[in-house]
C-alpha positions as CSV (number, residue, x, y, z in Angstrom):
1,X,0.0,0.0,0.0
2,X,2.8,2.3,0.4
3,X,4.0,1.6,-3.2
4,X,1.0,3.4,-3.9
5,X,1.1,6.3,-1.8
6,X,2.0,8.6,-4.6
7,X,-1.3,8.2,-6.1
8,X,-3.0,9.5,-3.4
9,X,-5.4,12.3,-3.5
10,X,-6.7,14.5,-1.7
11,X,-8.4,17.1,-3.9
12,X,-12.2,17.8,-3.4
13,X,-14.4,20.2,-4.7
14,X,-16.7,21.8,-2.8
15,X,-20.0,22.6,-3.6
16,X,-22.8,24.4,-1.6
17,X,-25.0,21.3,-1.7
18,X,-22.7,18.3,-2.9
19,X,-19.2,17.0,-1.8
20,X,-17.0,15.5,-5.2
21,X,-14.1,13.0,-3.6
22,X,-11.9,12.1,-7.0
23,X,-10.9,8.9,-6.8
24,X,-8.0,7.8,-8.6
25,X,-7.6,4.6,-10.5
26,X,-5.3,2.0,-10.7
27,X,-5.8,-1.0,-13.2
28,X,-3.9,-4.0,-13.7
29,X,-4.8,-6.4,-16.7
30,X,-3.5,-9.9,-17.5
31,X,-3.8,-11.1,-20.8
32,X,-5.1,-14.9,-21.0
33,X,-3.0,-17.4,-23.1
34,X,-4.5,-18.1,-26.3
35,X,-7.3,-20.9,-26.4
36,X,-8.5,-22.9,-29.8
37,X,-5.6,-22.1,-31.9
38,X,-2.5,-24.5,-32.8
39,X,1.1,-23.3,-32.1
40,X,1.3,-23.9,-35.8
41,X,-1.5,-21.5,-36.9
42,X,-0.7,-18.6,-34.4
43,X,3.3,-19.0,-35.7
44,X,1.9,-18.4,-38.9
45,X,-0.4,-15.8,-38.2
46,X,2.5,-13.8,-36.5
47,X,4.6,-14.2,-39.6
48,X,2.5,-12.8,-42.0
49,X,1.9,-9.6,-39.6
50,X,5.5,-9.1,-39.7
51,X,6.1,-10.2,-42.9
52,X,3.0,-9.7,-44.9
53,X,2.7,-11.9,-48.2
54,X,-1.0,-11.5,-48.7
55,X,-1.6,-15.4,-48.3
56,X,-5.3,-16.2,-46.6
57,X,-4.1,-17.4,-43.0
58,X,-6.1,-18.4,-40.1
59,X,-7.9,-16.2,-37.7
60,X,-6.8,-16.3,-33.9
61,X,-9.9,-16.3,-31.4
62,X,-10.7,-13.3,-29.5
63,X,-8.2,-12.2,-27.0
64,X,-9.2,-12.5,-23.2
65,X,-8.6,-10.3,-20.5
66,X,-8.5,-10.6,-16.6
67,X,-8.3,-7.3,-14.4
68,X,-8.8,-5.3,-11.4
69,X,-9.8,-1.9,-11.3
70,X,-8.6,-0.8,-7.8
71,X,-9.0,2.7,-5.9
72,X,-6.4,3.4,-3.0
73,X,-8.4,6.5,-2.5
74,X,-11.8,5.5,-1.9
75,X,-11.3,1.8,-0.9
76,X,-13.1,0.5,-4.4
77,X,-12.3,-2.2,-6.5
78,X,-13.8,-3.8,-9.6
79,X,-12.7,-7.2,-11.1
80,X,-13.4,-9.2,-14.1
81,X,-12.1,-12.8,-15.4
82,X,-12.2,-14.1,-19.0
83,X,-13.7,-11.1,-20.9
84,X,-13.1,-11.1,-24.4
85,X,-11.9,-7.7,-26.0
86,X,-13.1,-5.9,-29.0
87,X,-10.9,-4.4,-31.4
88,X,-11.6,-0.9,-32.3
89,X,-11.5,-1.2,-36.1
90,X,-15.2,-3.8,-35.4
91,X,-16.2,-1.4,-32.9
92,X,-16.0,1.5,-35.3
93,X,-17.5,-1.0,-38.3
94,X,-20.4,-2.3,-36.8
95,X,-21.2,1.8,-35.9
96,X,-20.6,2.7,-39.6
97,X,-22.8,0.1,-40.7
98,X,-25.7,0.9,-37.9
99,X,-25.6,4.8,-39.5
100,X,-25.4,4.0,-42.8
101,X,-28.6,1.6,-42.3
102,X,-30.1,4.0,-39.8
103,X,-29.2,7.0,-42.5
104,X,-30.8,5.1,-45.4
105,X,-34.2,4.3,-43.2
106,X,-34.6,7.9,-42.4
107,X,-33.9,8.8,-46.1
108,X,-36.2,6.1,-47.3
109,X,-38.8,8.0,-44.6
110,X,-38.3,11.4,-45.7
111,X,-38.8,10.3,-49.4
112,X,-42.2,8.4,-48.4
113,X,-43.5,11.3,-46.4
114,X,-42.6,14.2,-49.6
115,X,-44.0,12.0,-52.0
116,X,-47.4,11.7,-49.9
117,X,-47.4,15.7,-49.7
118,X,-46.8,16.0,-53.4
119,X,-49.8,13.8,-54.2
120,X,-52.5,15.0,-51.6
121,X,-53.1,18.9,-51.6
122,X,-52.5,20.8,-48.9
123,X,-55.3,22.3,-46.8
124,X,-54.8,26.3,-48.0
125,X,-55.3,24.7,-51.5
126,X,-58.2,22.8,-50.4
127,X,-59.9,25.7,-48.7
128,X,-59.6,28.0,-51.7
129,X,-61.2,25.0,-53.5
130,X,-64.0,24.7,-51.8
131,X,-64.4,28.7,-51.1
132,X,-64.3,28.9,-55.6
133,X,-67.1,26.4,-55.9
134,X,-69.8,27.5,-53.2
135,X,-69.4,31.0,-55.3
Protein backbone atom coordinates (compact mmCIF):
# COMPACT_ATOMS: atom_id res chain seq x y z
CA UNK A 1 0.00 0.00 0.00
CA UNK A 2 2.82 2.28 0.40
CA UNK A 3 4.03 1.63 -3.19
CA UNK A 4 0.97 3.39 -3.86
CA UNK A 5 1.12 6.32 -1.81
CA UNK A 6 1.97 8.58 -4.60
CA UNK A 7 -1.27 8.18 -6.07
CA UNK A 8 -3.01 9.50 -3.40
CA UNK A 9 -5.39 12.27 -3.51
CA UNK A 10 -6.67 14.46 -1.67
CA UNK A 11 -8.39 17.14 -3.90
CA UNK A 12 -12.22 17.76 -3.44
CA UNK A 13 -14.36 20.17 -4.69
CA UNK A 14 -16.66 21.83 -2.82
CA UNK A 15 -20.05 22.63 -3.63
CA UNK A 16 -22.82 24.38 -1.58
CA UNK A 17 -24.96 21.34 -1.66
CA UNK A 18 -22.75 18.28 -2.85
CA UNK A 19 -19.19 17.04 -1.78
CA UNK A 20 -16.98 15.47 -5.18
CA UNK A 21 -14.10 12.99 -3.65
CA UNK A 22 -11.85 12.06 -7.02
CA UNK A 23 -10.90 8.90 -6.83
CA UNK A 24 -8.02 7.76 -8.59
CA UNK A 25 -7.64 4.60 -10.48
CA UNK A 26 -5.27 2.00 -10.73
CA UNK A 27 -5.80 -1.00 -13.18
CA UNK A 28 -3.89 -4.04 -13.69
CA UNK A 29 -4.78 -6.41 -16.68
CA UNK A 30 -3.51 -9.91 -17.53
CA UNK A 31 -3.78 -11.12 -20.81
CA UNK A 32 -5.14 -14.85 -21.01
CA UNK A 33 -3.05 -17.40 -23.15
CA UNK A 34 -4.48 -18.08 -26.28
CA UNK A 35 -7.33 -20.88 -26.38
CA UNK A 36 -8.47 -22.95 -29.76
CA UNK A 37 -5.59 -22.12 -31.85
CA UNK A 38 -2.49 -24.47 -32.84
CA UNK A 39 1.09 -23.28 -32.14
CA UNK A 40 1.32 -23.87 -35.82
CA UNK A 41 -1.48 -21.48 -36.92
CA UNK A 42 -0.69 -18.65 -34.39
CA UNK A 43 3.28 -18.98 -35.66
CA UNK A 44 1.92 -18.41 -38.93
CA UNK A 45 -0.45 -15.80 -38.23
CA UNK A 46 2.51 -13.81 -36.51
CA UNK A 47 4.59 -14.22 -39.62
CA UNK A 48 2.54 -12.82 -42.00
CA UNK A 49 1.94 -9.60 -39.62
CA UNK A 50 5.50 -9.11 -39.67
CA UNK A 51 6.06 -10.16 -42.95
CA UNK A 52 2.95 -9.67 -44.90
CA UNK A 53 2.71 -11.91 -48.25
CA UNK A 54 -1.02 -11.52 -48.67
CA UNK A 55 -1.62 -15.35 -48.30
CA UNK A 56 -5.28 -16.19 -46.56
CA UNK A 57 -4.09 -17.35 -42.96
CA UNK A 58 -6.07 -18.39 -40.06
CA UNK A 59 -7.91 -16.24 -37.68
CA UNK A 60 -6.84 -16.34 -33.91
CA UNK A 61 -9.86 -16.34 -31.43
CA UNK A 62 -10.70 -13.28 -29.46
CA UNK A 63 -8.17 -12.15 -27.00
CA UNK A 64 -9.22 -12.55 -23.19
CA UNK A 65 -8.64 -10.27 -20.50
CA UNK A 66 -8.54 -10.57 -16.56
CA UNK A 67 -8.27 -7.28 -14.45
CA UNK A 68 -8.77 -5.35 -11.45
CA UNK A 69 -9.80 -1.89 -11.27
CA UNK A 70 -8.59 -0.76 -7.84
CA UNK A 71 -8.95 2.71 -5.86
CA UNK A 72 -6.42 3.41 -2.99
CA UNK A 73 -8.44 6.47 -2.54
CA UNK A 74 -11.82 5.53 -1.95
CA UNK A 75 -11.28 1.77 -0.92
CA UNK A 76 -13.09 0.47 -4.35
CA UNK A 77 -12.31 -2.20 -6.50
CA UNK A 78 -13.81 -3.83 -9.56
CA UNK A 79 -12.73 -7.21 -11.14
CA UNK A 80 -13.42 -9.25 -14.13
CA UNK A 81 -12.08 -12.76 -15.40
CA UNK A 82 -12.21 -14.11 -19.01
CA UNK A 83 -13.71 -11.12 -20.86
CA UNK A 84 -13.12 -11.08 -24.37
CA UNK A 85 -11.89 -7.67 -25.98
CA UNK A 86 -13.06 -5.86 -28.96
CA UNK A 87 -10.88 -4.41 -31.41
CA UNK A 88 -11.57 -0.89 -32.33
CA UNK A 89 -11.52 -1.24 -36.06
CA UNK A 90 -15.21 -3.80 -35.36
CA UNK A 91 -16.19 -1.39 -32.95
CA UNK A 92 -16.00 1.55 -35.31
CA UNK A 93 -17.53 -0.96 -38.28
CA UNK A 94 -20.43 -2.34 -36.77
CA UNK A 95 -21.18 1.84 -35.88
CA UNK A 96 -20.62 2.70 -39.64
CA UNK A 97 -22.76 0.11 -40.68
CA UNK A 98 -25.75 0.85 -37.87
CA UNK A 99 -25.62 4.81 -39.53
CA UNK A 100 -25.44 3.97 -42.78
CA UNK A 101 -28.57 1.57 -42.27
CA UNK A 102 -30.06 4.02 -39.80
CA UNK A 103 -29.23 7.01 -42.50
CA UNK A 104 -30.78 5.11 -45.38
CA UNK A 105 -34.25 4.34 -43.22
CA UNK A 106 -34.62 7.93 -42.43
CA UNK A 107 -33.91 8.77 -46.09
CA UNK A 108 -36.24 6.07 -47.34
CA UNK A 109 -38.77 8.01 -44.59
CA UNK A 110 -38.31 11.39 -45.70
CA UNK A 111 -38.84 10.28 -49.36
CA UNK A 112 -42.19 8.38 -48.37
CA UNK A 113 -43.49 11.32 -46.44
CA UNK A 114 -42.63 14.22 -49.60
CA UNK A 115 -43.98 12.00 -51.96
CA UNK A 116 -47.35 11.69 -49.94
CA UNK A 117 -47.38 15.69 -49.73
CA UNK A 118 -46.83 15.97 -53.35
CA UNK A 119 -49.82 13.76 -54.20
CA UNK A 120 -52.45 15.01 -51.62
CA UNK A 121 -53.11 18.95 -51.60
CA UNK A 122 -52.49 20.85 -48.86
CA UNK A 123 -55.30 22.26 -46.78
CA UNK A 124 -54.79 26.27 -48.02
CA UNK A 125 -55.34 24.72 -51.54
CA UNK A 126 -58.15 22.84 -50.37
CA UNK A 127 -59.93 25.66 -48.72
CA UNK A 128 -59.62 28.03 -51.73
CA UNK A 129 -61.16 25.00 -53.54
CA UNK A 130 -63.97 24.68 -51.83
CA UNK A 131 -64.38 28.73 -51.15
CA UNK A 132 -64.28 28.89 -55.64
CA UNK A 133 -67.14 26.36 -55.89
CA UNK A 134 -69.81 27.53 -53.24
CA UNK A 135 -69.37 31.00 -55.34
Amino acid sequence: MEDHAAYRSTETVESPLITFVQCDMIIFLTVLPLQGITQEALSLYETELRFPTGQSIARPPAMELSGVMYSPDCGTALEWRDEKAVKVEKFWHAGRVIGTIAGLVAGIQVWIVLKEMAERGSPSVILSIACATKS
